[in-house]
C-alpha positions as CSV (number, residue, x, y, z in Angstrom):
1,X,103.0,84.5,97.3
2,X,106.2,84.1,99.4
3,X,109.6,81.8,98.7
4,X,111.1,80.0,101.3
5,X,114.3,77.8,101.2
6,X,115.2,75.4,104.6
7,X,112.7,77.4,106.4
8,X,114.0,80.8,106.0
9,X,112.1,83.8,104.0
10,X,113.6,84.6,100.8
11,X,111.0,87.3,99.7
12,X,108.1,89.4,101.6
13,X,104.8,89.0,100.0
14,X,104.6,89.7,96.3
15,X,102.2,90.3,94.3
16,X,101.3,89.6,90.6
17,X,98.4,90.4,88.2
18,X,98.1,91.2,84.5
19,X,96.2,94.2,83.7
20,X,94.1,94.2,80.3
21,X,93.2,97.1,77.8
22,X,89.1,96.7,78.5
23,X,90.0,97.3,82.3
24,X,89.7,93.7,83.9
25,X,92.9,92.8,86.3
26,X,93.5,89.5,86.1
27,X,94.3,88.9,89.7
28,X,92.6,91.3,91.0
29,X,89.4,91.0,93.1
30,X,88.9,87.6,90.9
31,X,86.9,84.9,91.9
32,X,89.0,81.5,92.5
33,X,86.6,78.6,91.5
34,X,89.2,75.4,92.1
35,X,92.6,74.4,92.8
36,X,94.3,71.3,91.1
37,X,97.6,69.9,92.9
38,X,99.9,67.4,90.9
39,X,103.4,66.2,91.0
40,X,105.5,65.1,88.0
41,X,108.7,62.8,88.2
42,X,110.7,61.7,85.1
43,X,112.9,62.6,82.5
44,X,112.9,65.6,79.2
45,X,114.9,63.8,75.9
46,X,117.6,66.4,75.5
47,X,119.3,66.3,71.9
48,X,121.1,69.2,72.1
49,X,122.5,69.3,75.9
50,X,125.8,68.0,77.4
51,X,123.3,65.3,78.4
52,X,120.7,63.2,76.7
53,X,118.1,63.4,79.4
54,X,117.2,65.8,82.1
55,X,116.0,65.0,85.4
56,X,112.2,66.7,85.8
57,X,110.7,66.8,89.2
58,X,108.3,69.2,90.6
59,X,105.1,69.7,92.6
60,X,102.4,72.0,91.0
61,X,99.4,74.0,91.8
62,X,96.9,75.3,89.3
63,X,94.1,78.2,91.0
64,X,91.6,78.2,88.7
65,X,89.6,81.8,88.4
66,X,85.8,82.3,86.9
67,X,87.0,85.1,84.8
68,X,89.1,82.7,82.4
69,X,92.1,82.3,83.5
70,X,94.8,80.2,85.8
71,X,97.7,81.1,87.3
72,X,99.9,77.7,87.6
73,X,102.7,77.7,90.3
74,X,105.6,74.8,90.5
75,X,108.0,73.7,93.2
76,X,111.6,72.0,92.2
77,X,114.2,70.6,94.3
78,X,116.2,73.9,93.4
79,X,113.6,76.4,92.0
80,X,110.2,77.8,92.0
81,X,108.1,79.3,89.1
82,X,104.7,80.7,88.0
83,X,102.9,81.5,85.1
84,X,99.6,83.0,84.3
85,X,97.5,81.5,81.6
86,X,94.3,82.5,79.3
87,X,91.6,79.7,79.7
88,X,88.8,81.4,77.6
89,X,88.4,81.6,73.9
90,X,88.2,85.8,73.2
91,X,91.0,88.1,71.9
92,X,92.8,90.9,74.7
93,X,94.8,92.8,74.6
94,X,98.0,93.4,77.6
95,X,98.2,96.4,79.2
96,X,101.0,95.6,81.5
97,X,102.1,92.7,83.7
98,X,102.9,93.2,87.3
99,X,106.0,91.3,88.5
100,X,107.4,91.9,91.7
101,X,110.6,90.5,93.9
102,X,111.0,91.8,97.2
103,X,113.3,90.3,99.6
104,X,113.9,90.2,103.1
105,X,117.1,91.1,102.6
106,X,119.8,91.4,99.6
107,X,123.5,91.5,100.3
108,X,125.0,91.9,96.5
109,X,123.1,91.7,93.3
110,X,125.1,91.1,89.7
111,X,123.5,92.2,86.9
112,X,123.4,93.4,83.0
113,X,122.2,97.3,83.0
114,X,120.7,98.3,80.1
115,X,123.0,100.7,77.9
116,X,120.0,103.6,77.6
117,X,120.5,106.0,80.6
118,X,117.2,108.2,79.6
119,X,114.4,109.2,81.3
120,X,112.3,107.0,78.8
121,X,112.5,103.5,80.6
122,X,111.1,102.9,76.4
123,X,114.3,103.7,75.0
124,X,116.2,102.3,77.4
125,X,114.8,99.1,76.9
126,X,117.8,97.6,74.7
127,X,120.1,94.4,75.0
128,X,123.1,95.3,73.4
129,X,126.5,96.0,75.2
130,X,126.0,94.2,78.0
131,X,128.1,95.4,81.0
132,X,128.1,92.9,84.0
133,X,129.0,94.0,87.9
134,X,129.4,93.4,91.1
135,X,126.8,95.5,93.3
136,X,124.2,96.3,95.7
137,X,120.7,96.9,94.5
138,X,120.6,100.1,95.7
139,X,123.8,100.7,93.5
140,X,122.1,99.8,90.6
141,X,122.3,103.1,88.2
142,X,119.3,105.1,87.7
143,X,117.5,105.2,84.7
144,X,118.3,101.4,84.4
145,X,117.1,98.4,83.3
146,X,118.5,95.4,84.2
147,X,118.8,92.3,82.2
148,X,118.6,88.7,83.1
149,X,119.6,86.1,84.2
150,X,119.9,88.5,87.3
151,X,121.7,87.1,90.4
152,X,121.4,88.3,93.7
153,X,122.3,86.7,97.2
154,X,120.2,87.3,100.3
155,X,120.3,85.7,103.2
156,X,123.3,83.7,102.2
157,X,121.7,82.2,99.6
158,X,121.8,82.5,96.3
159,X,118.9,83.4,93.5
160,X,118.7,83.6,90.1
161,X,115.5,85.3,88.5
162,X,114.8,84.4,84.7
163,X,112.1,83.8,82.4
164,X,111.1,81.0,80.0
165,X,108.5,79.8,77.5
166,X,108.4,83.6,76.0
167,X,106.3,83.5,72.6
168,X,104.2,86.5,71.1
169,X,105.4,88.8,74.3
170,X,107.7,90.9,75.1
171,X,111.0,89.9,77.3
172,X,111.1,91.3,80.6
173,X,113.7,93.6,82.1
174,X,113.6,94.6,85.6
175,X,113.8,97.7,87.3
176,X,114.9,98.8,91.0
177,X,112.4,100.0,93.3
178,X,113.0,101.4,97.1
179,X,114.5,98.9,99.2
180,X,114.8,95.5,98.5
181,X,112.5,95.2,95.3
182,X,112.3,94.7,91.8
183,X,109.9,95.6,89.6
184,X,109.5,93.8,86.5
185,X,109.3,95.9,83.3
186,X,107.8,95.2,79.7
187,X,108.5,97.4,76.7
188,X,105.3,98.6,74.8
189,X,104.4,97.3,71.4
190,X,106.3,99.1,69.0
191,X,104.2,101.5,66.1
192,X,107.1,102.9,64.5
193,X,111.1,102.7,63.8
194,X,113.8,104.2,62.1
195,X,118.0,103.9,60.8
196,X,120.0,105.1,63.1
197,X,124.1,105.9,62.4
198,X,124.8,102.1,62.8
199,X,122.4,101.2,60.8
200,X,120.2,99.3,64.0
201,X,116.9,99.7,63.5
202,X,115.2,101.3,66.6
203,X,111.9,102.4,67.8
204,X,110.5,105.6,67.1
205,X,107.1,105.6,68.7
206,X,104.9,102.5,70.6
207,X,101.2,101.4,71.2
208,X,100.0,101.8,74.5
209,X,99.9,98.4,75.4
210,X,102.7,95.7,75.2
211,X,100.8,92.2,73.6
212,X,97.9,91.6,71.6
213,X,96.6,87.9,72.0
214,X,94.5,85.7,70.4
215,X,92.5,83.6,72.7
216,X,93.8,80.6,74.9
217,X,97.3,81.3,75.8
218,X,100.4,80.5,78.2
219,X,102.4,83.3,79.8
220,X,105.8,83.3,80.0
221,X,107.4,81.2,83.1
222,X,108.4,83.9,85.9
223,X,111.6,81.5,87.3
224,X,113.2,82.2,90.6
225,X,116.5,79.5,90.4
226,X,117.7,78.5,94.4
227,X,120.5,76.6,94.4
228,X,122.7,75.1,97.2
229,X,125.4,76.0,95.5
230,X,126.7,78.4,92.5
């Protein structure tokens, strides 16, 4: 898929897929059975917001795939999302989750690195002492993980990538690739931990895989925010 604001290319092509532990990619050479296109228009009851209601608007479309599952994408005034979801009834397992973001073009990207500055992207896979900058992404340290919210500008405009609706999986961090991309990173399932000096529990060893699901399921929301302005 590709994101475009007033006509102009915010990202290259990117792809996305979620790899499972019995070797199915879901995403990969799939078969799509059906596409479903709604809109929604209306308002979210908001008790515990500045406001009371929120505005919701959006235009959505849901590709439907033979090997039971959906990926769902939707359109607001000011931001664009997708999420994969499991349609059939059996147990699987995660392997990993590919998320991509590769722009056209990034001028300055501000973002939380990681504290860890191993070689294990595993241990370095913390959110504590958060450390927020002004940079490029090819500035970003190596050995890194960055945390979001993450903002970047390209093009002149701005973008935020987050992530919502994030139950029974693990919380994304992204990492920098060559050139203008992001790769999105998911820490393994944790087998084992320990004490350290501060008395933080951390891991000592993981599972090979990062979720283990029970049937029917909804992926977390993979949010890119565009707004006119900051």
């Amino acid at each position: 898929y590709r994101v475009f604001k007033n006509g102009t290319a915010i990202t290259q092509l990117q792809p996305l897929s979620i790899s499972l532990e019995d070797g199915r990619v879901l995403g990969r050479y799939c078969k799509l059975l059906d596409t479903k296109l709604s809109s929604v228009s209306g308002t979210i009851e908001s008790p515990f917001y500045v406001r009371e209601t929120v505005r919701e608007s959006y235009r959505a479309a849901r590709y439907i795939f033979e090997e039971g599952f959906e990926v769902e994408f939707r359109e607001y005034d000011d931001a664009c999302a997708y999420r994969f979801r499991k349609t059939s009834d059996e147990g699987f397992t995660v392997r990993s989750e590919e998320v991509r973001f590769n722009f056209t073009d990034v001028i300055a990207m501000t973002a939380a690195p990681s504290p860890g500055s191993t070689d294990s992207d595993r241990i370095n896979a913390s959110t504590c002492f958060e450390g927020y900058y002004f940079t490029g992404i090819d500035q970003f340290p190596d050995r890194r993980l960055g945390m979001m919210p993450l903002y970047v500008k390209t093009s002149g405009i701005t973008v935020c990538i987050a992530e919502a609706d994030v139950k029974n999986y693990p919380g994304m961090f992204l990492k920098r690739g060559s050139g203008n991309i992001l790769y999105g990173y998911h820490s393994p399932r944790v087998k084992s931990s320990q004490r350290n000096e501060y008395t933080t529990k951390v891991p000592t060893s993981w599972y090979d895989d990062i979720a283990v699901c029970q049937g029917k399921m909804d992926f977390p929301w993979r949010v890119m925010l565009l707004p006119d302005e900051d």
